[in-house]
BAMARPA-921649 format. One line per field, with one value per residue: x, y, z of N, C-alpha, C in turn; residue number from 1; residue in one letter. Coordinates in Angstrom, 1 decimal. Example, Ala and Ser with C-alpha at 12.3 -4.5 7.8 and 13.67 -1.06 7.14 Angstrom:
<sites>
n_X = 13.2  12.8 .
n_Y = -5.7  -2.2 .
n_Z = 7.8  7.1 .
ca_X = 12.3  13.7 .
ca_Y = -4.5  -1.1 .
ca_Z = 7.8  7.1 .
c_X = 13.2  12.9 .
c_Y = -3.3  0.0 .
c_Z = 7.8  7.9 .
num = 1  2 .
residu = a  s .
</sites>
This chain:
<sites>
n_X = -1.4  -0.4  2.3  5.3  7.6  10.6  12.7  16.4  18.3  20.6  22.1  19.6  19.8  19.2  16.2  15.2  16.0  14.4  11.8  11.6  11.5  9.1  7.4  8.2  6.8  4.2  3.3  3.5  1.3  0.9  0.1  1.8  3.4  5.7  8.2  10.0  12.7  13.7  10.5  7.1  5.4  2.3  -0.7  -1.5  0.6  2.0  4.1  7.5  9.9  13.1  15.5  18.6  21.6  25.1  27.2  30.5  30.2  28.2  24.6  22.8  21.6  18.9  18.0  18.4  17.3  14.7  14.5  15.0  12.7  10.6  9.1  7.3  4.1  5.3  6.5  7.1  6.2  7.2  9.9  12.6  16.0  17.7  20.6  22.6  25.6  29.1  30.6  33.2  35.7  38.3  39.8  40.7  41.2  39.3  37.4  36.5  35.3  33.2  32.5  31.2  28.2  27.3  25.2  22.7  23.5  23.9  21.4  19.6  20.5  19.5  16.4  16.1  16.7  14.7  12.4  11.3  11.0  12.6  12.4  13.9  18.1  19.9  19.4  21.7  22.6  24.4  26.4  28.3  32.1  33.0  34.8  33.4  31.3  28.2  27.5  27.8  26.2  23.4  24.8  24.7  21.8  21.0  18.4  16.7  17.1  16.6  13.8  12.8  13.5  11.4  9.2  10.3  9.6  7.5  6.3  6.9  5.0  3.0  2.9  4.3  6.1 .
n_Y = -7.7  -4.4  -3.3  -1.2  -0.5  1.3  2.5  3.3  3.9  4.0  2.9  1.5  -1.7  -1.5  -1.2  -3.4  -5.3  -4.4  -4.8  -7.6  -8.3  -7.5  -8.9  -11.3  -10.8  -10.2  -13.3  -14.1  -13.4  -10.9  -7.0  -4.7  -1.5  -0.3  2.3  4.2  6.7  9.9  10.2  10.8  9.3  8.2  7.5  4.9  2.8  -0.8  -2.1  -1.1  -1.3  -0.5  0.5  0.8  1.5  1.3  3.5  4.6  2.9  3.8  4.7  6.5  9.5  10.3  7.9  8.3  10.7  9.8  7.8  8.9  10.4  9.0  8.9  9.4  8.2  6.2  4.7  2.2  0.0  -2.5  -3.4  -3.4  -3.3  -2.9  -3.3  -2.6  -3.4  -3.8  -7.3  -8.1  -9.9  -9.9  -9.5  -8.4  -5.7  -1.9  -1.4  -3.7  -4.8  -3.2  -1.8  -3.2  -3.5  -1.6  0.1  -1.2  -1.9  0.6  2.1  -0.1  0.8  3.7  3.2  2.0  3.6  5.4  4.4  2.2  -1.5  -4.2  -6.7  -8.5  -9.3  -6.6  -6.8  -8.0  -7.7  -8.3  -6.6  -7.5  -6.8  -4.2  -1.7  -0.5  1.7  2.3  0.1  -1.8  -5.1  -7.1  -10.2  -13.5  -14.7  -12.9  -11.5  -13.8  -14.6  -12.4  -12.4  -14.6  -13.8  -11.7  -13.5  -14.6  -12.7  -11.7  -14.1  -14.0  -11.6  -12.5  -14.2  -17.1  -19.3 .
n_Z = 0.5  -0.3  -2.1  -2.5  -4.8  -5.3  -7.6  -8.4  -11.5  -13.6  -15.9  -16.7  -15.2  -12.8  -13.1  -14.3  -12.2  -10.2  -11.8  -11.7  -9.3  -8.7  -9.9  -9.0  -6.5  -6.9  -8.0  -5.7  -4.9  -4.0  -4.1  -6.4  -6.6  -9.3  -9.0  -11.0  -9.5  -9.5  -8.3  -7.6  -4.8  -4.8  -3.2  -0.8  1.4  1.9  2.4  1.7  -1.3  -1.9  -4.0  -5.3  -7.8  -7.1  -6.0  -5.9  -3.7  -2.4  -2.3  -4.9  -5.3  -5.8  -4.7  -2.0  -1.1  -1.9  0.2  2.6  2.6  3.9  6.3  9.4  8.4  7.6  9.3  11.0  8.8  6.7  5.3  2.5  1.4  -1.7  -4.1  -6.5  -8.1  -9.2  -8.7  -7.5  -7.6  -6.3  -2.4  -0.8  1.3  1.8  -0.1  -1.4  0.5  1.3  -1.0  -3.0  -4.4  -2.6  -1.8  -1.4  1.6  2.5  2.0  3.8  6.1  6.6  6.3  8.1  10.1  9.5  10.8  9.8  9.4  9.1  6.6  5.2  5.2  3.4  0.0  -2.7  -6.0  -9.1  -11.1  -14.2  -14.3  -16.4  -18.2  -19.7  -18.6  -19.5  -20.5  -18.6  -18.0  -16.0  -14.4  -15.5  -14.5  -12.6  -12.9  -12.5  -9.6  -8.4  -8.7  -7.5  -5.1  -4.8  -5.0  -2.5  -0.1  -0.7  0.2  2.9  4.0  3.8  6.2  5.5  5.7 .
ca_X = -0.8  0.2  3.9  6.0  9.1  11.0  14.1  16.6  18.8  21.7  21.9  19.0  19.7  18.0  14.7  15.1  15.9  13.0  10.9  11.7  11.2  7.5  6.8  8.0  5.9  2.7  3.2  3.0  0.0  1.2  0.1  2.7  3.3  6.7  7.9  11.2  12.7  12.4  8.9  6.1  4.6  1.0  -1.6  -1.2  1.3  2.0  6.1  8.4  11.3  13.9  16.4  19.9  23.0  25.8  28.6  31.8  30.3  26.9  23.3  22.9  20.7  17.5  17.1  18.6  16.0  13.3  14.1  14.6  11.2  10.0  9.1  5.6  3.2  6.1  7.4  6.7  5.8  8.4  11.0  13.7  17.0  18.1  22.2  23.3  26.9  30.0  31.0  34.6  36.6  39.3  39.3  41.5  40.8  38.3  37.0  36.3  34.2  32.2  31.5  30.3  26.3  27.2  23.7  21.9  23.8  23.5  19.7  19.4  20.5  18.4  15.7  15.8  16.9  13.8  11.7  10.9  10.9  13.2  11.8  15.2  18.7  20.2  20.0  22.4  22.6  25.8  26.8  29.7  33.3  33.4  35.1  32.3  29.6  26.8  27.1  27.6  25.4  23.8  25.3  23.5  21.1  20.5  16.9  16.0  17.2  15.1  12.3  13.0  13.7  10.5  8.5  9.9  9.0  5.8  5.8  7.2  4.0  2.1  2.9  4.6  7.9 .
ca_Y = -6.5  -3.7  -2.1  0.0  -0.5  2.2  2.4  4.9  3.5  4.8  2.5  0.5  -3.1  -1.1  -1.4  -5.0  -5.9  -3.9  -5.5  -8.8  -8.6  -7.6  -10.3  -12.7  -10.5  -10.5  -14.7  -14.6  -12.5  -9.4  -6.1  -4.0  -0.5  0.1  3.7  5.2  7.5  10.7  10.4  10.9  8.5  8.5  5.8  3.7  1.0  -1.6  -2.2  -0.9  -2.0  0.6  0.6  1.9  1.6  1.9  4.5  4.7  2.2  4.5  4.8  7.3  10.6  10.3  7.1  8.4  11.3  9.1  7.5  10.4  11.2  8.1  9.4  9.5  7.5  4.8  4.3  0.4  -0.7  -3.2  -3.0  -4.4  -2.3  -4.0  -2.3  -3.2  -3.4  -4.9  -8.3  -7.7  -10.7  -9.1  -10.0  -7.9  -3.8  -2.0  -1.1  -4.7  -5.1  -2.2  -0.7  -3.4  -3.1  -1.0  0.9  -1.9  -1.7  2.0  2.0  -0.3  2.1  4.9  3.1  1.3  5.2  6.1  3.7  0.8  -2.6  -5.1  -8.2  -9.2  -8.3  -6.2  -7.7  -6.8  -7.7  -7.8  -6.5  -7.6  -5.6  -3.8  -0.5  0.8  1.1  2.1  -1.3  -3.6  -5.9  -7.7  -11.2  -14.3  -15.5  -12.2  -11.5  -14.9  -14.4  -11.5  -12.6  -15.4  -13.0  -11.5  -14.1  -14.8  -11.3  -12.4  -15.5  -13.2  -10.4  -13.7  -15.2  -18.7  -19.8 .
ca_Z = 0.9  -1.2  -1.7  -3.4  -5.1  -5.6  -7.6  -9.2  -12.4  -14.3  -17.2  -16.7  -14.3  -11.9  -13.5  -14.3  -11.0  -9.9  -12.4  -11.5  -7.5  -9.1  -11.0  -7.8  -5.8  -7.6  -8.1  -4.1  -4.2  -3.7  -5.3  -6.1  -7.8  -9.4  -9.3  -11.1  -8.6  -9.0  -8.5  -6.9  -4.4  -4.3  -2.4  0.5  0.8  3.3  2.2  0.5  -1.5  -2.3  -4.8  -5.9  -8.4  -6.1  -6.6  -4.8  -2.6  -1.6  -2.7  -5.7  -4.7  -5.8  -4.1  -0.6  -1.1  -1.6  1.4  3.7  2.7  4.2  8.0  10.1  8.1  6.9  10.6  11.5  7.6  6.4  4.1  1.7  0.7  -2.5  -4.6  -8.0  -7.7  -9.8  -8.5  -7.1  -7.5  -5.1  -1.3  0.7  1.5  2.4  -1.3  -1.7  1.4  1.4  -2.3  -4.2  -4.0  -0.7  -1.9  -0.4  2.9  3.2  2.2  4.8  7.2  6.4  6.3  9.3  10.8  9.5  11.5  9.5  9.9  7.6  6.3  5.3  4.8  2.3  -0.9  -3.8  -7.3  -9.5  -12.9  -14.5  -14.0  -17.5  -18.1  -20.4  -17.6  -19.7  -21.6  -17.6  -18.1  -15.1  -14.2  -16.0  -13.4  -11.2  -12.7  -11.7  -8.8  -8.1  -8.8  -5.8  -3.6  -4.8  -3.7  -1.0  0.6  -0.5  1.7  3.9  4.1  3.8  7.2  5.5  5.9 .
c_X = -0.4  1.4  4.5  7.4  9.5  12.7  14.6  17.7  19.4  21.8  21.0  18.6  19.1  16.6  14.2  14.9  14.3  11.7  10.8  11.3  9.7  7.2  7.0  6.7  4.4  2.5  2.9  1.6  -0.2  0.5  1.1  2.9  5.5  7.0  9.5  11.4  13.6  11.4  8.3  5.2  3.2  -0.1  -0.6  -0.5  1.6  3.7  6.4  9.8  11.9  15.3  17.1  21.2  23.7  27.3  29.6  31.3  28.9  25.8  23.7  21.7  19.6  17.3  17.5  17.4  15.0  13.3  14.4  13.3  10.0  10.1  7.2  4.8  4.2  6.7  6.2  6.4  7.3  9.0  12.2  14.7  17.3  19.5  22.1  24.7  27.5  30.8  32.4  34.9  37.8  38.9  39.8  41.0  39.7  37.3  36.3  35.3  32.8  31.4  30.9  28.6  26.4  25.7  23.4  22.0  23.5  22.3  19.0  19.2  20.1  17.2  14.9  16.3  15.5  12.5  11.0  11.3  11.7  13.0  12.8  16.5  19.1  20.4  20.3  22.5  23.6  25.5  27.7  30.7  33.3  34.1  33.9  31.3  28.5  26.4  27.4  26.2  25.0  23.8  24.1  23.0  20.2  18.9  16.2  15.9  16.4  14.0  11.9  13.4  12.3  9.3  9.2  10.2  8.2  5.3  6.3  6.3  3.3  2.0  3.7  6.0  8.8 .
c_Y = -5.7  -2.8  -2.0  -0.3  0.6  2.5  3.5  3.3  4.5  3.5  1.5  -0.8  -3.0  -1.4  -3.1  -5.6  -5.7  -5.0  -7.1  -9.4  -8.5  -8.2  -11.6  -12.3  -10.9  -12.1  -15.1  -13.8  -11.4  -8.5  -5.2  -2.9  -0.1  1.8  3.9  6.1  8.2  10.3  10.5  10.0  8.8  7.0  5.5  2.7  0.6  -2.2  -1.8  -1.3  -1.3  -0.3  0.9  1.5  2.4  2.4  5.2  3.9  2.7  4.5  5.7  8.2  10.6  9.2  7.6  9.7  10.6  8.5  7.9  10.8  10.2  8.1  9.3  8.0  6.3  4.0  3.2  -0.3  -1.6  -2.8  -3.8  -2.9  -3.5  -2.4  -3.5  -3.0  -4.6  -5.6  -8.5  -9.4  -10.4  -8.9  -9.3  -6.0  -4.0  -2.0  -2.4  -5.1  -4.3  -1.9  -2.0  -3.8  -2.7  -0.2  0.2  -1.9  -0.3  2.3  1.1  0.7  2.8  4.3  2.6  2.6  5.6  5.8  2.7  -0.3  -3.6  -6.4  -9.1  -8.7  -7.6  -6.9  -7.0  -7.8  -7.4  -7.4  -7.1  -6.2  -5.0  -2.5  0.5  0.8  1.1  0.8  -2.8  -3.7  -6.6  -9.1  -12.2  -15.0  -14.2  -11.9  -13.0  -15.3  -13.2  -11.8  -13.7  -14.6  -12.2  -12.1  -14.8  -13.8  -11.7  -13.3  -15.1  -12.6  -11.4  -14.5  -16.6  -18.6  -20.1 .
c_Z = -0.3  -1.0  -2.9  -3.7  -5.9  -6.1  -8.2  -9.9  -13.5  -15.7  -17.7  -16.0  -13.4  -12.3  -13.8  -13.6  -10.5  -10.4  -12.3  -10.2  -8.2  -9.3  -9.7  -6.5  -5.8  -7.8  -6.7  -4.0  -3.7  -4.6  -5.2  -7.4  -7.6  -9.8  -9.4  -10.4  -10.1  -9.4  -7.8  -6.3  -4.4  -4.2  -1.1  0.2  2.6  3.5  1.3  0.1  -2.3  -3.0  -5.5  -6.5  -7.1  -6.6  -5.8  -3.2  -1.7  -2.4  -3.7  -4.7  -4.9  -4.7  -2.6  -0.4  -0.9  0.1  2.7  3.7  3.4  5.9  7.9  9.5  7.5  8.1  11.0  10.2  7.7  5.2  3.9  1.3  -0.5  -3.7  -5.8  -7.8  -8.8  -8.7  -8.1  -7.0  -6.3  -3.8  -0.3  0.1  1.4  1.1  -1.2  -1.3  1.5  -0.1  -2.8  -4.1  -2.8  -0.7  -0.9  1.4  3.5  3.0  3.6  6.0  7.8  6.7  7.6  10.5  10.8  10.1  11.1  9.8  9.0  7.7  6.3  5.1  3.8  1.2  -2.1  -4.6  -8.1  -11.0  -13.2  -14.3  -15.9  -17.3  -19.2  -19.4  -18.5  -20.7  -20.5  -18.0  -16.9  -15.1  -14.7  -14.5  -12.3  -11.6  -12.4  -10.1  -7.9  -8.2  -7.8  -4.7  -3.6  -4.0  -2.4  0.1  0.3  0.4  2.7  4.8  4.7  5.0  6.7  5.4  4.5 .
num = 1  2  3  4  5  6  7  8  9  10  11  12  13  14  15  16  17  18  19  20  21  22  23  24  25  26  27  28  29  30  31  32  33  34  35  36  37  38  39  40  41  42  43  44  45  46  47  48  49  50  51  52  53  54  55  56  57  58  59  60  61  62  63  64  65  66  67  68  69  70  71  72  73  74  75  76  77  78  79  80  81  82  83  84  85  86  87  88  89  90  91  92  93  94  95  96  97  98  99  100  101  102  103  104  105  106  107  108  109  110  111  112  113  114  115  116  117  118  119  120  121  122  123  124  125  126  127  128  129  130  131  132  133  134  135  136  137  138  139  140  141  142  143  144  145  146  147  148  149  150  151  152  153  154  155  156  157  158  159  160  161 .
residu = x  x  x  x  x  x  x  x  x  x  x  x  x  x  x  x  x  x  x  x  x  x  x  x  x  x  x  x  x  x  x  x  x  x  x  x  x  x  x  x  x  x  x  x  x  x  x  x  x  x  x  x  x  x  x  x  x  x  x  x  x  x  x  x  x  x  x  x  x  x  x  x  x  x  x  x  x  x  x  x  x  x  x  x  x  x  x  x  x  x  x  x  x  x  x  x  x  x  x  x  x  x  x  x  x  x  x  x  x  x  x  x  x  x  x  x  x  x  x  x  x  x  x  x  x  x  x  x  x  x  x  x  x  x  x  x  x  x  x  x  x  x  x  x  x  x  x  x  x  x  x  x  x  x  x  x  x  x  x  x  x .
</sites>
């Protein structure tokens, strides 16, 4: 099968992530084209897997763009939402519950508004809590972890368990 990963990134962990579901993808057999949002889709795909730094708890705009623009010909494909989000230690309020990688949950959303199909649930991705953002870093382990969630949406597309 071939699909599209689509992400947007503010200081970078987005593309990693990105880059990492690829690389699990392609090990299952997948083909897959990574595309920086904004951009321009072009070709056929069979799923897509959207992706967004999450800020105040919501998607950023390019990627909720991109995936408003995903009607008619995308309605019944499958799909992955996947959020970068800091790691909240802190268990009570709503803040806690909702914002951290809430991208993933509200891409969900949309996505599944827009008539696709989801392989699996939201999956989110941590940074560390720093106060300088453009220097969080994401958590030791989450690109490996990506890249197992990679394939397994691959053995997903794939029919195997």
């Amino acid at each position: 099968m071939r699909g599209l990963i689509a992400y947007y990134t503010k200081f970078g962990n987005g593309k990693r992530i990105a880059e990492a579901l690829a690389r699990g993808l392609e090990e299952s057999g997948q083909e897959v084209k990574v595309l920086q949002l904004p951009g321009k889709v072009d070709g056929d795909f069979d799923f897509v897997v959207a992706s967004s730094p999450t800020r105040l708890g919501r998607a950023m705009g390019p990627a909720k763009r991109f995936v408003s623009s995903l009607r008619g010909d995308w309605a019944g494909k499958s799909f992955v939402a996947v959020g970068t989000g800091v790691h909240s230690e802190e268990q009570e309020g709503k803040r806690s519950e909702t914002w951290p990688a809430g991208s993933a949950d509200r891409l969900y959303e949309r996505l599944e508004k827009a008539g696709l199909k989801p392989l699996m649930g939201p999956q989110k991705f941590w940074v560390e809590n720093a106060d300088d953002w453009k220097n969080a870093r994401l958590l030791e382990g989450e690109e490996d972890r990506a890249r197992e969630v990679g394939r397994a949406i691959g053995r997903m597309l794939s029919g195997e368990s």
